[in-house]
FIMITOR-971175 format. One record per residue: residue number from 0; residue in one letter; x negated, y negated, z negated of N, C-alpha, C in turn. Coordinates in Angstrom, 1 decimal. Example, Ala and Ser with C-alpha at 12.3 -4.5 7.8 and 13.67 -1.06 7.14 Angstrom:
BEGIN
  num  residu      nX      nY      nZ     caX     caY     caZ      cX      cY      cZ
    0       a   -13.2     5.7    -7.8   -12.3     4.5    -7.8   -13.2     3.3    -7.8
    1       s   -12.8     2.2    -7.1   -13.7     1.1    -7.1   -12.9     0.0    -7.9
***
This chain:
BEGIN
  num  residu      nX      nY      nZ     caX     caY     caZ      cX      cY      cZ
    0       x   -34.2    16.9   -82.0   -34.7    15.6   -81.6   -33.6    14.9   -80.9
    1       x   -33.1    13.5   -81.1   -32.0    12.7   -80.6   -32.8    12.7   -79.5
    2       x   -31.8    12.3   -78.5   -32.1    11.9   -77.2   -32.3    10.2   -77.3
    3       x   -32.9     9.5   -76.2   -33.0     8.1   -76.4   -31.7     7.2   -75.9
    4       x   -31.4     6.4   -76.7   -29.9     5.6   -76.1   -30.6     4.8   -74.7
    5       x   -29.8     4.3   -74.1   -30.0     3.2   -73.0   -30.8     2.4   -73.2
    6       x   -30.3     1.5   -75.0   -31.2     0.9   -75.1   -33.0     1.2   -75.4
    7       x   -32.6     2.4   -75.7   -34.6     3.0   -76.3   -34.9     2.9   -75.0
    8       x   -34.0     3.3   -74.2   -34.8     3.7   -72.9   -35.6     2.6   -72.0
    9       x   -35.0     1.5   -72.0   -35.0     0.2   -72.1   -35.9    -0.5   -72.7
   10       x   -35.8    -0.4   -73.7   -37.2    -0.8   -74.9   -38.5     0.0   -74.6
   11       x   -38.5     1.4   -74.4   -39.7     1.9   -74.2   -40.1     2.0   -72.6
   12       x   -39.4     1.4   -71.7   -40.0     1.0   -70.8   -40.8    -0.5   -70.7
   13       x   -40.2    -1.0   -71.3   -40.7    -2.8   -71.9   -42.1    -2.1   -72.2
   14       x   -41.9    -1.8   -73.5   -43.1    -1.6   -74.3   -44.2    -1.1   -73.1
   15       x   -44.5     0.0   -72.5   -45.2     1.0   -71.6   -45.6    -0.1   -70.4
   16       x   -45.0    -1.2   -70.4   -45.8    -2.5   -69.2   -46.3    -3.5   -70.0
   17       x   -45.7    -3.5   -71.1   -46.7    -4.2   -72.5   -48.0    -3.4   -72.6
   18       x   -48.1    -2.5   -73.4   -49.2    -1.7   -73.5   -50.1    -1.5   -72.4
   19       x   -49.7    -0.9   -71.0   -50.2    -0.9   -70.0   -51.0    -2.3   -69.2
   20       x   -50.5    -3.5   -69.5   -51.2    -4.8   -69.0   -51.8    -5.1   -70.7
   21       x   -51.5    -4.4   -71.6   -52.6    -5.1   -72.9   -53.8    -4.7   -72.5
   22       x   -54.0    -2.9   -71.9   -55.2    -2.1   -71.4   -55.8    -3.1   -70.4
   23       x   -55.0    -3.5   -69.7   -55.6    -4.0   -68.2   -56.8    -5.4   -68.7
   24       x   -56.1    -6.1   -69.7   -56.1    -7.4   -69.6   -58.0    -6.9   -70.8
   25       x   -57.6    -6.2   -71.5   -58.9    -6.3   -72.8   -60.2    -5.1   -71.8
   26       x   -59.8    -4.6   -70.7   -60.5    -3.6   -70.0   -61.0    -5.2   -68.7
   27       x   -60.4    -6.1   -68.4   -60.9    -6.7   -67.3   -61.7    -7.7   -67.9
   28       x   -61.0    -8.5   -68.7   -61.7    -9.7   -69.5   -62.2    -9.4   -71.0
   29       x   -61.6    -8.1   -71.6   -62.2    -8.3   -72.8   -61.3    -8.8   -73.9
   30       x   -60.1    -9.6   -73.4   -59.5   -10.1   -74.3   -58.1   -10.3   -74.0
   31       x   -57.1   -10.6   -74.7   -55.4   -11.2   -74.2   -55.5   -12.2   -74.3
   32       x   -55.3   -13.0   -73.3   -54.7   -14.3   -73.2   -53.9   -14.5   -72.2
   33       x   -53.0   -15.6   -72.7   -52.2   -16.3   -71.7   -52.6   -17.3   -70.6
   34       x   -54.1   -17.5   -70.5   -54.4   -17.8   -69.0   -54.4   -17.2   -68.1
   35       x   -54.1   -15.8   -67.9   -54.4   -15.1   -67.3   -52.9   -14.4   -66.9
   36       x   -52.2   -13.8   -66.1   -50.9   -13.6   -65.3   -50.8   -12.2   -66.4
   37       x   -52.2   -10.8   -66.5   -52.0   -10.0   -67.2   -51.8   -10.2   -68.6
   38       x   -52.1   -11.1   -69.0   -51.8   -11.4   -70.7   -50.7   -12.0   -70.8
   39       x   -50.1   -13.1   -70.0   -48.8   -13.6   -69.9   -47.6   -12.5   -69.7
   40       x   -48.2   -11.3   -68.6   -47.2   -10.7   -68.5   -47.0    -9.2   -70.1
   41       x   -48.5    -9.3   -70.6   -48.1    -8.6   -71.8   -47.7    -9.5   -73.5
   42       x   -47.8   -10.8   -73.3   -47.3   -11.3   -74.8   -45.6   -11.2   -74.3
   43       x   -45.1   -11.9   -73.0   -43.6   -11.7   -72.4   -43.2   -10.0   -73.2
   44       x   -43.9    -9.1   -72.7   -43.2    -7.9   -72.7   -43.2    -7.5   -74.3
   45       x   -44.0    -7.9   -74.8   -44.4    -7.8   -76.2   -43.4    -7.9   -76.6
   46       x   -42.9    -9.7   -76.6   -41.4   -10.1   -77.3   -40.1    -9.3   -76.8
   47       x   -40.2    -8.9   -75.9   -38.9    -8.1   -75.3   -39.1    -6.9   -76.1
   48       x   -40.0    -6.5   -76.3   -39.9    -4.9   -76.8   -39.8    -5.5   -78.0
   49       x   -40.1    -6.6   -78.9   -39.5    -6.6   -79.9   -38.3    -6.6   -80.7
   50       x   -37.8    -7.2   -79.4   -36.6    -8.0   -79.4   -35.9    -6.6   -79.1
   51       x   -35.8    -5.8   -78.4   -34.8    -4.6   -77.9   -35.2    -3.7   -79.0
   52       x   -35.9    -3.8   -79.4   -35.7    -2.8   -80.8   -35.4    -3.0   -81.9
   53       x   -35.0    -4.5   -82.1   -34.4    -4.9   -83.1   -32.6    -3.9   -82.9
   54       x   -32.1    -3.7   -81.7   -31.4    -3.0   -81.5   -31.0    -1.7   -81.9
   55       x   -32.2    -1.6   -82.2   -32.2     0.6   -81.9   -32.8     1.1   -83.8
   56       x   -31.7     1.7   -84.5   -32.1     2.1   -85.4   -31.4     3.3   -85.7
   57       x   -32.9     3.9   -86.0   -32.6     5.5   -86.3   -32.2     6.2   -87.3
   58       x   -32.3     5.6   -88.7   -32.0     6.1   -89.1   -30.4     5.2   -90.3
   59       x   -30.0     4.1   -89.5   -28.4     4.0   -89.8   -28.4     1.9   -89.9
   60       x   -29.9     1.9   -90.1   -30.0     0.0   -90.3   -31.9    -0.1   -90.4
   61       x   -31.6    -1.6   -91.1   -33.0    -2.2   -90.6   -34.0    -1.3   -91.7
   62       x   -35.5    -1.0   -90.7   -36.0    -0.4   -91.5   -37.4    -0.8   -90.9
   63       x   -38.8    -0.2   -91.5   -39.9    -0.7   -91.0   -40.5    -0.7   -89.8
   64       x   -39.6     0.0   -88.5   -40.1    -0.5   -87.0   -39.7    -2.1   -87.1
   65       x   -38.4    -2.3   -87.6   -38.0    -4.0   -87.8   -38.9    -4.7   -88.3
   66       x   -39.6    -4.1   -89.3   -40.2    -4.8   -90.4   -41.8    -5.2   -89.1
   67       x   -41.9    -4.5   -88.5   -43.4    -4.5   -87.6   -43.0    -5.4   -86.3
   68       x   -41.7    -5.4   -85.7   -41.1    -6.5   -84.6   -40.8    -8.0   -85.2
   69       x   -40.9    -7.9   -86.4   -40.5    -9.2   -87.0   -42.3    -9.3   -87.2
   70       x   -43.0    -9.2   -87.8   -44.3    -9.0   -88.1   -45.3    -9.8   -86.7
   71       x   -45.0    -8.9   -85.7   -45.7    -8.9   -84.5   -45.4   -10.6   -83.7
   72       x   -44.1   -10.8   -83.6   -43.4   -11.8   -83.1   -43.8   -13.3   -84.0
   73       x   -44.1   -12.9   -85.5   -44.6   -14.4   -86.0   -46.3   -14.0   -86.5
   74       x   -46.9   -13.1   -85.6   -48.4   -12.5   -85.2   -48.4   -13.3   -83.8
   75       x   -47.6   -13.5   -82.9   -47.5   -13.7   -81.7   -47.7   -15.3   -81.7
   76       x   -46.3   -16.0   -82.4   -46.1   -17.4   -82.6   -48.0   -18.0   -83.3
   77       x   -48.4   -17.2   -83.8   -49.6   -18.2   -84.5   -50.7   -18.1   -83.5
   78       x   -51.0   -17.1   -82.6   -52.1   -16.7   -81.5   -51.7   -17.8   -80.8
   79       x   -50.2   -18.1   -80.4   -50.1   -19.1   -79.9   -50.3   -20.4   -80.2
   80       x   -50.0   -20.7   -81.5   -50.7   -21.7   -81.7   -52.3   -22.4   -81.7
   81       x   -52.6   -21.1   -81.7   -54.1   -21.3   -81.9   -54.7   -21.4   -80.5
   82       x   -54.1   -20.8   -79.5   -54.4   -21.2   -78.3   -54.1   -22.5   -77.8
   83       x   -53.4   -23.6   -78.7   -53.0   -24.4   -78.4   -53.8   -25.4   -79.1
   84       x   -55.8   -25.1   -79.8   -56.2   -25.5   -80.4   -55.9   -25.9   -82.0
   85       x   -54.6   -25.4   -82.2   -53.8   -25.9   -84.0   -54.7   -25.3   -85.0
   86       x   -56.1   -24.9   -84.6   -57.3   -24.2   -85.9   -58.4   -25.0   -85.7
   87       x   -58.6   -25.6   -84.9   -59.9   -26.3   -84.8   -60.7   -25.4   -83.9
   88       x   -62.2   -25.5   -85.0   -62.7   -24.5   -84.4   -62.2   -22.9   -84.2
   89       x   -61.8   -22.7   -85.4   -61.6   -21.3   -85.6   -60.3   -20.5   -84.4
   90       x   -59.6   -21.7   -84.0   -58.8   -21.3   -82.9   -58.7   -20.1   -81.8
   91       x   -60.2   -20.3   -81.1   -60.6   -19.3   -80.5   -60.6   -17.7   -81.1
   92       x   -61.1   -18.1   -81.8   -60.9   -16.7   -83.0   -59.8   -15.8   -83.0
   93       x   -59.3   -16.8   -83.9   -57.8   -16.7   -84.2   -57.1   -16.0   -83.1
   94       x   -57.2   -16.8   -81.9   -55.9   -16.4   -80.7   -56.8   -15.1   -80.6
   95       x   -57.8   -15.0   -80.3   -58.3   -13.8   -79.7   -58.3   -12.2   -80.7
   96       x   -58.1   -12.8   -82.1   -58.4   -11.2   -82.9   -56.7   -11.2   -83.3
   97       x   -55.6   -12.6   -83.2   -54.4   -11.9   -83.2   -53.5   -11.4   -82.0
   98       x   -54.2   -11.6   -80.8   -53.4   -11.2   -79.7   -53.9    -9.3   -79.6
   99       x   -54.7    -9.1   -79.7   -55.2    -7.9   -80.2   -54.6    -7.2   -81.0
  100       x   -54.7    -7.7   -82.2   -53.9    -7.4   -83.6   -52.3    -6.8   -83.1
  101       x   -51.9    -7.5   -82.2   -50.6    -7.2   -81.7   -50.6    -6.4   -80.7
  102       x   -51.9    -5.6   -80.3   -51.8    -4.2   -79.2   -51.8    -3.3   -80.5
  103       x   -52.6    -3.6   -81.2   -52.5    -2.3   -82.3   -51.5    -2.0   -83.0
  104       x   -50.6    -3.0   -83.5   -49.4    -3.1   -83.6   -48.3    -2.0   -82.6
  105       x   -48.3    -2.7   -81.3   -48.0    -1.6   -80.0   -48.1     0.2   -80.5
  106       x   -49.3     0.2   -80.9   -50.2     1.4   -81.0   -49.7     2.4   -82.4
  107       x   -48.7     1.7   -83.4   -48.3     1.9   -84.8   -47.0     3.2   -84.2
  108       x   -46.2     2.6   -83.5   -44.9     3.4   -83.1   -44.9     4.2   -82.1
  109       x   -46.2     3.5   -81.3   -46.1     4.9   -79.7   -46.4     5.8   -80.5
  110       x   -47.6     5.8   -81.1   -48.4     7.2   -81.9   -47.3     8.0   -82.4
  111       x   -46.7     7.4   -83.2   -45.6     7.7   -84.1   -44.3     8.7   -83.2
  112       x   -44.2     8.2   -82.5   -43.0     8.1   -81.4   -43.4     9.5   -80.5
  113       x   -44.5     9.4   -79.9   -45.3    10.3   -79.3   -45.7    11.4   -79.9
  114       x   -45.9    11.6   -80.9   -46.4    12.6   -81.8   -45.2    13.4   -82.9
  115       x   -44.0    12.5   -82.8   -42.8    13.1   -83.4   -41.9    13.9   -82.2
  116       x   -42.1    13.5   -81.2   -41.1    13.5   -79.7   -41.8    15.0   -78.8
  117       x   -43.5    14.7   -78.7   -43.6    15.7   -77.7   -44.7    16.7   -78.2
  118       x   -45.0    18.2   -77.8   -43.8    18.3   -76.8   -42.6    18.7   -77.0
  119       x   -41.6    18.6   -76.2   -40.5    18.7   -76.7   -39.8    19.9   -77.6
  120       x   -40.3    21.1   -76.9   -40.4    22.1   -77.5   -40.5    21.9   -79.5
  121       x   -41.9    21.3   -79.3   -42.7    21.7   -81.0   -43.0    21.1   -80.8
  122       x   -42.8    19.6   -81.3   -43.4    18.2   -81.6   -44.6    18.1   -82.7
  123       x   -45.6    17.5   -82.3   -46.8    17.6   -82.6   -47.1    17.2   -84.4
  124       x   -45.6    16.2   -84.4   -45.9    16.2   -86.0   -44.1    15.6   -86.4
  125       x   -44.2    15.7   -87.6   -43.2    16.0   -88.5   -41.9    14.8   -88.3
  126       x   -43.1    13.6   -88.8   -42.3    12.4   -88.8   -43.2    11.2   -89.3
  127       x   -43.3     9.9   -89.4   -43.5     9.1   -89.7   -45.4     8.9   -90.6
  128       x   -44.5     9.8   -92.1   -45.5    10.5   -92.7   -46.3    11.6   -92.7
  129       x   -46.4    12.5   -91.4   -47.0    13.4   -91.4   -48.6    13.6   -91.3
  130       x   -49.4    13.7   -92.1   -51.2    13.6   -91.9   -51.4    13.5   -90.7
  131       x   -50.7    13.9   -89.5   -51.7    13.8   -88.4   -51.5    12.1   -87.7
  132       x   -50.4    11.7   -88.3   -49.5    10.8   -87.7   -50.4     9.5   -88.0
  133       x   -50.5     9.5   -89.5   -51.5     9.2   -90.3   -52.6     8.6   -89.9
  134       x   -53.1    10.1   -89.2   -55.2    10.1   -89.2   -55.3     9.2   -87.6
  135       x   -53.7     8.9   -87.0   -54.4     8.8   -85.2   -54.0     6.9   -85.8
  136       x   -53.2     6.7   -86.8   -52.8     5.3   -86.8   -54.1     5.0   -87.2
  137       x   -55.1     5.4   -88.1   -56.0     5.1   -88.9   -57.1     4.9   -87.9
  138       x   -57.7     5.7   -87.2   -58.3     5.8   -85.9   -58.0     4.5   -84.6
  139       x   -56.8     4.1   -84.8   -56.2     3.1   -84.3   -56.6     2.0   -84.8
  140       x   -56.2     2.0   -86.2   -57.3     0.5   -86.5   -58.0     0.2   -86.6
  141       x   -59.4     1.7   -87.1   -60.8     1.3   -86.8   -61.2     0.7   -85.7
  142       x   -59.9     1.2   -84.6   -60.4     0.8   -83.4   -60.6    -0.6   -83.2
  143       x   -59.5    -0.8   -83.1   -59.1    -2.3   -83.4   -60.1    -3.3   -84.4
  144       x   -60.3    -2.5   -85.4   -61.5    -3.6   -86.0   -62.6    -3.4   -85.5
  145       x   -63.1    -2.4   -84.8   -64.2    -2.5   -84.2   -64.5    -3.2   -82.7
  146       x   -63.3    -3.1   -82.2   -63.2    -4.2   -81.0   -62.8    -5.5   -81.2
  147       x   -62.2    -6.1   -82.7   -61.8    -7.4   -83.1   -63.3    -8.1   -83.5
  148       x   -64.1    -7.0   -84.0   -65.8    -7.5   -84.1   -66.2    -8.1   -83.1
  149       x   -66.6    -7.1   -81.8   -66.9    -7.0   -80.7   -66.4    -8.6   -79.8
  150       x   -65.0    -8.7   -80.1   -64.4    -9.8   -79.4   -65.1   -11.4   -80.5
  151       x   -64.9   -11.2   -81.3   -65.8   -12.8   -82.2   -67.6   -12.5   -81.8
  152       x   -68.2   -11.5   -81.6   -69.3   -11.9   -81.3   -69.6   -12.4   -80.0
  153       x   -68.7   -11.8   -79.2   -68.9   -11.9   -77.8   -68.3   -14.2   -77.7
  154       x   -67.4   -14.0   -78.0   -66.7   -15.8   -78.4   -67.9   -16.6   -79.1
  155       x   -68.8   -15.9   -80.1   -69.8   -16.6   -80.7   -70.6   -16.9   -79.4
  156       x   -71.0   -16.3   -78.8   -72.2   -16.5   -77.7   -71.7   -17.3   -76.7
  157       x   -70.6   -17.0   -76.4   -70.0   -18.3   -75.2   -69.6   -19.6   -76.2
  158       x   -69.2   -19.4   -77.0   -69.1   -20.8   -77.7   -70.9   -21.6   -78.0
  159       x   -71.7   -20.9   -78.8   -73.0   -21.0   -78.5   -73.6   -21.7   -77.4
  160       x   -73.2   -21.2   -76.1   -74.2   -21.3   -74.7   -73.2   -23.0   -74.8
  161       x   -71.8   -22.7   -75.0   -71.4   -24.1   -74.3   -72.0   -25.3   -75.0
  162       x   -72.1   -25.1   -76.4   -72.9   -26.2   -77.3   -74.4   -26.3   -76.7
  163       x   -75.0   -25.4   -76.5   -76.3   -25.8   -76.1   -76.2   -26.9   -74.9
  164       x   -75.2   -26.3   -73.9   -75.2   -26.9   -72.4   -74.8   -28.3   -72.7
  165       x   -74.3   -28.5   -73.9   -73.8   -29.9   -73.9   -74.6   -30.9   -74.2
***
């Protein structure tokens, strides 16, 4: 197992206050957003861990962690726009199931990373492609779609109440 350069080290601390305020922020409110200090401080960390791993390649150049930091970052630019009303109605949506979209993203390389790495001894799985590596990414995005549901119905009903009140 390589050890981590300065910069992984670096990056996977970014990441770990990214991830850790994604939890905070979809466990308090339910959702990411940039109104809020905890979503501001995980879309910021988001792009740094993107950005610092555009740095770090393992196996000699650009390969598909790049391909998912480039991915995430213009995932990131449209949430923002949408928070900036640029969908109309669908806006709300939008910002809320791509700001999401971009924890599970988060969740593509820890797994990965985590399950290649520890424990250190006998690392849990092989590499990249290994079935288990696999079944936990898969698990990951049911998750994700099942809390991306969860978040539009919950937006239907407050969008809902505010139309009525109007």
């Amino acid at each position: 197992m390589a050890a981590l350069s300065t910069l992984g080290i670096i990056h996977t601390a970014i990441s770990l206050v990214a991830v850790g305020s994604g939890i905070v922020s979809l466990v308090r409110t339910g959702d990411i957003s940039l109104r809020n200090g905890v979503g501001r401080t995980y879309v910021i960390t988001t792009i740094l861990t993107c950005l610092t791993g555009f740095g770090i390649f393992h196996h000699g150049g650009f390969g598909k962690p790049h391909e998912l930091g480039i991915i995430t970052l213009v995932v990131l630019g449209i949430a923002w726009l949408a928070g900036r009303r640029r969908f109309g109605g669908a806006s709300p949506y939008v910002e809320t199931v791509l700001y999401s979209m971009t924890f599970f993203f988060h969740l593509v390389p820890g797994v990965t990373e985590t399950t290649t790495r520890l424990p250190v001894s006998a690392p849990l799985a092989s590499g990249p492609d290994d079935p288990l590596v696999q079944k936990l990414v898969g698990i990951c995005f049911l998750l994700f779609v099942v809390g991306a549901v969860l978040q539009v119905i919950r937006l239907r009903g407050r969008i809902s109440k505010r139309s009525v009140a109007a």
